[in-house]
N, C-alpha and C positions, 0 to 999 in steps of 0.2 A: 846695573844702574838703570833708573825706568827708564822708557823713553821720554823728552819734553820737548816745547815746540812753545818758544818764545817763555823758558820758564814755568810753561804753566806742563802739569804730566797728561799723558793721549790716552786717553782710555784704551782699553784690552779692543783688538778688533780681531773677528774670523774665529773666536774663541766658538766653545757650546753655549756661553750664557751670552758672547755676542748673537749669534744665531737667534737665538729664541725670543731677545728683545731687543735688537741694532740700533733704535730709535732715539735712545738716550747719547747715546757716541756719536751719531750722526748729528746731533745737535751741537753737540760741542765743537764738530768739526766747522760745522756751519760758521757756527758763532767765530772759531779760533783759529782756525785754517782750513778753509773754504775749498784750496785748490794745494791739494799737500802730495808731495813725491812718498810714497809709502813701498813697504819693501812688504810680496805678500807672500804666503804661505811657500807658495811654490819656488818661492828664490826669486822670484821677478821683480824687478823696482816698476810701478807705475803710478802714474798721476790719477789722483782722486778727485770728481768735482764733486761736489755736496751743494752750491747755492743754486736756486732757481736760474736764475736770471743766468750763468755760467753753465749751470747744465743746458740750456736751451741755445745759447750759442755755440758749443761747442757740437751739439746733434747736428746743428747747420752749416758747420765751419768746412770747407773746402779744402782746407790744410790738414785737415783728419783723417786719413784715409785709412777704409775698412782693411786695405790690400798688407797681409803682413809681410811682405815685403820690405818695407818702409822702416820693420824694426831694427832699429839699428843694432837690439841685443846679439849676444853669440847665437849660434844656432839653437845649442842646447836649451836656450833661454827662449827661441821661437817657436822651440816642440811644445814648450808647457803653454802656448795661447790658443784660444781657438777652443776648436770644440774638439773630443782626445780622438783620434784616428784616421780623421777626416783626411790628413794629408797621405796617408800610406794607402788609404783608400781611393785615394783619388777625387773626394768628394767639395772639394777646396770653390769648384769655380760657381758658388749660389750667392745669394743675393747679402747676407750678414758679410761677406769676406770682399767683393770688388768692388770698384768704383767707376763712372761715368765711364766712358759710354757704353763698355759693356751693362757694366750696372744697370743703364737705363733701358738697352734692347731684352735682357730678360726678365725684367721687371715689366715691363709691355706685353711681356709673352703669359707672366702667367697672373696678370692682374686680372684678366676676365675670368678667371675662376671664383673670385671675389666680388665678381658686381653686386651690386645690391639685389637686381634679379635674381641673380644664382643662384644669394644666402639667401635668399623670402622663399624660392620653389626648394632649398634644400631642408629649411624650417622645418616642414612638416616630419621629414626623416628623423632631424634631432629630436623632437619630439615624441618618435616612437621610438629609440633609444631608449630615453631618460625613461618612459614610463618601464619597460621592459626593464631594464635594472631596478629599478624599484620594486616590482612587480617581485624580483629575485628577493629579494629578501626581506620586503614588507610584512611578513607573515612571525618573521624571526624575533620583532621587537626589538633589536638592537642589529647594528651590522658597525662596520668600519668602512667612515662614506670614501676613503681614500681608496683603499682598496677595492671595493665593493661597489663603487659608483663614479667618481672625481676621474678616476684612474682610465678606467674602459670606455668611458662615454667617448672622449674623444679620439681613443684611439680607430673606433670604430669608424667614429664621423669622418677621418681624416682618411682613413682606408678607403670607405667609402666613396670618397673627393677625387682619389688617386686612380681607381681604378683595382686596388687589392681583391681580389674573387675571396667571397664569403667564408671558402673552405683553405684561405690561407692565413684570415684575419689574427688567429690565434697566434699563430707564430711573431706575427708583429708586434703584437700584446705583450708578447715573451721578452722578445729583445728590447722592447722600448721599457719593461719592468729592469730590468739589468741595470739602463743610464740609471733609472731613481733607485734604486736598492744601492750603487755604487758612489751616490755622491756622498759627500762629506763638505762638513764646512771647510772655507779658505781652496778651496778646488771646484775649478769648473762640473768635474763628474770622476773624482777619485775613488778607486784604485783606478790609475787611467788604464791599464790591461786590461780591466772586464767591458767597459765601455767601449776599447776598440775591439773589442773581438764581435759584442753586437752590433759596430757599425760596421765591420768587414759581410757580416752576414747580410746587414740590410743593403750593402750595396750591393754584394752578390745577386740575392735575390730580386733586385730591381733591375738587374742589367738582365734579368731572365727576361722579367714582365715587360721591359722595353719594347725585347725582340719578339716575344708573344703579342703586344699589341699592335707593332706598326705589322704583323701578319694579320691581324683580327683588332682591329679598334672599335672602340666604345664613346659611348659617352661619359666622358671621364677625364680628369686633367692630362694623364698622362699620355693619352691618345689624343689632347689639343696640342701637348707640343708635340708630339711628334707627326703632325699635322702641320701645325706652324715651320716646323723642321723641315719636312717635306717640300713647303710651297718657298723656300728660299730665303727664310729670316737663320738658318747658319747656326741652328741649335747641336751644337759636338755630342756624343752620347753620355760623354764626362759629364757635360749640364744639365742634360735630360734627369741621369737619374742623380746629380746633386742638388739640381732642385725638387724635386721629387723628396729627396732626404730631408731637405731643410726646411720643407712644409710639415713632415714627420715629425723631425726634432722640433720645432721650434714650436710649431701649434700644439700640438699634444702637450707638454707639459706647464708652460702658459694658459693653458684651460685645467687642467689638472691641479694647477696651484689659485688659480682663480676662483675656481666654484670650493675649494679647501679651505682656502686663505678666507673666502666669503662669510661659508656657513657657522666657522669659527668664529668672526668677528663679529657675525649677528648674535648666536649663540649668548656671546659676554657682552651684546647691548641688547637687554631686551626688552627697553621702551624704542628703542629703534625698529628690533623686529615686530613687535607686535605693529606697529603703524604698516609697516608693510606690509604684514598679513592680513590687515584689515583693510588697509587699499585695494588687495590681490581681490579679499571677500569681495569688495564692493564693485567689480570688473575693469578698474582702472589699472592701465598700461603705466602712467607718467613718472611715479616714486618709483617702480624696477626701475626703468632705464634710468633715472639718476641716481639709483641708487646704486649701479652695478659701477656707475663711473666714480662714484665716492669710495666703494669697495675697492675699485683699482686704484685710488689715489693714496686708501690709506693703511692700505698693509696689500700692495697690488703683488701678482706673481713674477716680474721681475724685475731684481732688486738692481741690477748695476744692467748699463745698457752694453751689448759687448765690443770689444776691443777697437780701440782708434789708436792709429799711430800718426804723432806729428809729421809733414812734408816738409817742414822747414821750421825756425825757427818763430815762435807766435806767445802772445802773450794771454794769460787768458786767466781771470781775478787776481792781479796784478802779480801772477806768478811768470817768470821765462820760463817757456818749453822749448826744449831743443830738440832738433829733428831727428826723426830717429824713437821718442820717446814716446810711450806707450801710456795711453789715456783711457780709464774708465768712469765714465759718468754715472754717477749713484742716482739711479731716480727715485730710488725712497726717503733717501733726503730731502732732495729737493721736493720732491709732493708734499713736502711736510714743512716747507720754510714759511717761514710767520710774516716775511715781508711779501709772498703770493698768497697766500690763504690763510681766512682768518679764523684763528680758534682752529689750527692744522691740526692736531692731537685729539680732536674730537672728531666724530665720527655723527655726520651732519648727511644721511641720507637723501636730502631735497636740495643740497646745495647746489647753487647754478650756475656760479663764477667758477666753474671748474676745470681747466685749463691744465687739466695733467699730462704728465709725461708718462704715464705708463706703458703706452705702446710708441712710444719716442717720439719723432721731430725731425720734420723734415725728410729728405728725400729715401734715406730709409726707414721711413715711419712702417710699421707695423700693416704688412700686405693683410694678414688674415683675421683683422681685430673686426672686422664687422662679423665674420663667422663664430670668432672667438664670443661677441657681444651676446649672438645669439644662443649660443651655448650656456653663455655663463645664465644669461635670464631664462630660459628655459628649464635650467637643471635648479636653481635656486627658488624658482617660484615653483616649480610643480615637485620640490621637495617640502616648503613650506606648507604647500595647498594639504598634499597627500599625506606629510606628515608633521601635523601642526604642533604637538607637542615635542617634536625630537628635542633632544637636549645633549650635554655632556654628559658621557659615561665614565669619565677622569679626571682628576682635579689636573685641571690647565700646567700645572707646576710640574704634572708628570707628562707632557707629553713632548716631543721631540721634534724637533726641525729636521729639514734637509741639512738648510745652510747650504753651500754653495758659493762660489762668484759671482755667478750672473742671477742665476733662480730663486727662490725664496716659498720655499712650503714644506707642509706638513707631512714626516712621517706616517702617519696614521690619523685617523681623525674618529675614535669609537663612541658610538651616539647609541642613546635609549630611546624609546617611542611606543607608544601603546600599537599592539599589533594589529595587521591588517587583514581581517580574514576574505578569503574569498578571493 
């Protein structure tokens, strides 16, 4: 019997052809059940918000807590949340998973990695990144920018951040290739075995680089906490290298879905792109930066923000949540609801009212989105610049999502281009 929801039938969610277009079922949820108890792939019952104005309360909501803990599911039912491994690994105590005031003292500890200073003296590095991977296959005439570009840039950039020595970067590459090759729609990063066995390696291999750096520190994040550690702020070696991990996880594929998700979406508007190529011509900055924030509003790299479990009893788009009960907030919904933004389904490069939740709200808003910004305008404009003609090298119809829980991008992404000699 389908499913219905006041009568009316719920579209397919989590499916391959949800995957590849969500947008149309998130409307209807919008419209018809805003704030719906949904049963997902994984066996897990959890609440869905889809309306703006509910997703943005609930990032703020004090009753939410990151801490799973709180869930009131069976055990069995608390393995399948979260990101897969983390907890056998020990990687549980970072910034996505606690709340106040631990929350707030490591979030202190590694927000100066982030200042705006940091990412302006780091700028020029991404920059010689991006041109260096292009530089790899400019001559080829077609590449695959996921693979071949989206993929590496930041794995680099964020090794780089951490502190990773140049002659181990590879291996990071490796294992952080494993989480995107193993997800699947309706899962966080399914088959969850190969994902934890990469995340057992990267914590291994971190808890090395720990004890190698507070013998020999750098300039580098992972040598300011353990600095910060040292001088009495109480950093455990568990958070040292779970946060370390979760600047990994969580920055690297977020940029890897962001400059994907981007080039694609210009790609299939291209009286949009060409404006921007011809702003980039004419040496102005102002259409990137709004347009990277339009980019992330409207097909941005991630799709649901991740897991909040109710403290108590709370109401929220006139639905009851009881405590205990496990909440994802869809923010490609909501970046798309008609009562925030107007004409949401188009794709308005210069728009200024733009007030997205892509890197979320509120006190866990998104630590790495100013580096992430930089990344994404960096790799997009000096792909457009150096390669003005790329294009699709497959009809859209054939190419394949992640899908995912939380994330949202592209399998592959294979583009043609007049070659670049020299």
């Amino acid at each position: 019997m389908p499913d219905t929801y006041e009568n009316h039938p719920v579209p397919a969610l989590f499916s391959w052809e949800f995957a590849t277009d969500p947008y149309p079922a998130y409307a209807w949820l919008r419209e018809h059940a805003p704030v719906r108890r949904t049963q997902l792939p994984s066996g897990v019952e959890a609440w869905l918000v889809t309306r703006y104005g509910d997703a943005r309360q609930a990032l703020a909501d004090t009753r939410l807590s990151k801490n799973s803990a709180h869930h009131a599911g069976p055990a069995h039912a608390k393995g399948r949340t979260g990101i897969p491994g983390e907890r056998k690994a020990e990687l549980m105590t970072h910034l996505l998973n606690i709340d106040p005031p631990d929350h707030t003292r490591l979030r202190r500890l590694v927000a100066k990695a982030f200042t705006p200073r940091r990412v302006a003296v780091f700028a020029p590095r991404v920059q010689e990144l991006t041109d260096r991977l292009i530089d790899g296959f400019a001559a080829r005439g077609e590449a695959d920018l996921i693979h071949d570009f989206a993929f590496p840039l930041p794995i680099y950039a964020i090794c780089d951040l951490l502190g990773v020595p140049p002659e181990d970067q590879d291996d990071f590459r490796d294992w952080a290739g494993m989480m995107l090759r193993h997800s699947k729609p309706g899962h966080g990063a399914g088959p969850r075995g190969g994902v934890a066995r990469s995340v057992k390696k990267i914590r291994g291999y971190l808890a090395e680089l720990i004890h190698r750096k507070r013998a020999n520190p750098g300039d580098d994040l992972i040598s300011d906490l353990i600095r910060s550690s040292d001088h009495g702020e109480h950093l455990t070696e568990n958070e040292a290298a779970a946060m370390a991990f979760i600047i990994l996880f969580a920055g690297f594929e977020t940029t890897v879905n962001l400059i994907g998700n981007g080039m694609y979406t210009l790609m299939r508007n291209p009286e949009q792109r060409t404006r921007l190529q011809d702003s980039l011509a004419a040496g102005e900055t102002g259409l990137l930066a709004t347009g990277v924030e339009e980019l992330l509003r409207y097909d941005g790299p991630v799709e649901l923000a991740t897991w909040r479990y109710a403290t108590e009893p709370l109401t929220l788009g006139g639905q009851r949540i009881e405590a205990g009960d496990p909440v994802l907030v869809v923010l490609a919904a909501a970046d798309r609801d008609p009562e925030r933004f107007a004409d949401p389904d188009v794709l308005d490069l210069a728009r200024r009212d733009n007030q997205h939740l892509g890197y979320g709200h509120g006190i866990h808003y998104c630590l790495g989105a100013p580096l992430a910004r930089v990344e994404g305008q960096t790799a997009l404009a000096t792909l457009l610049t150096r390669l003005p003609d790329v294009r699709l090298a497959e009809d859209p119809a054939d190419l394949r999502w992640r899908g995912g829980l939380i994330m949202r991008g592209l399998r592959t992404l294979p583009v043609q281009f007049t070659p670049l000699s020299g």
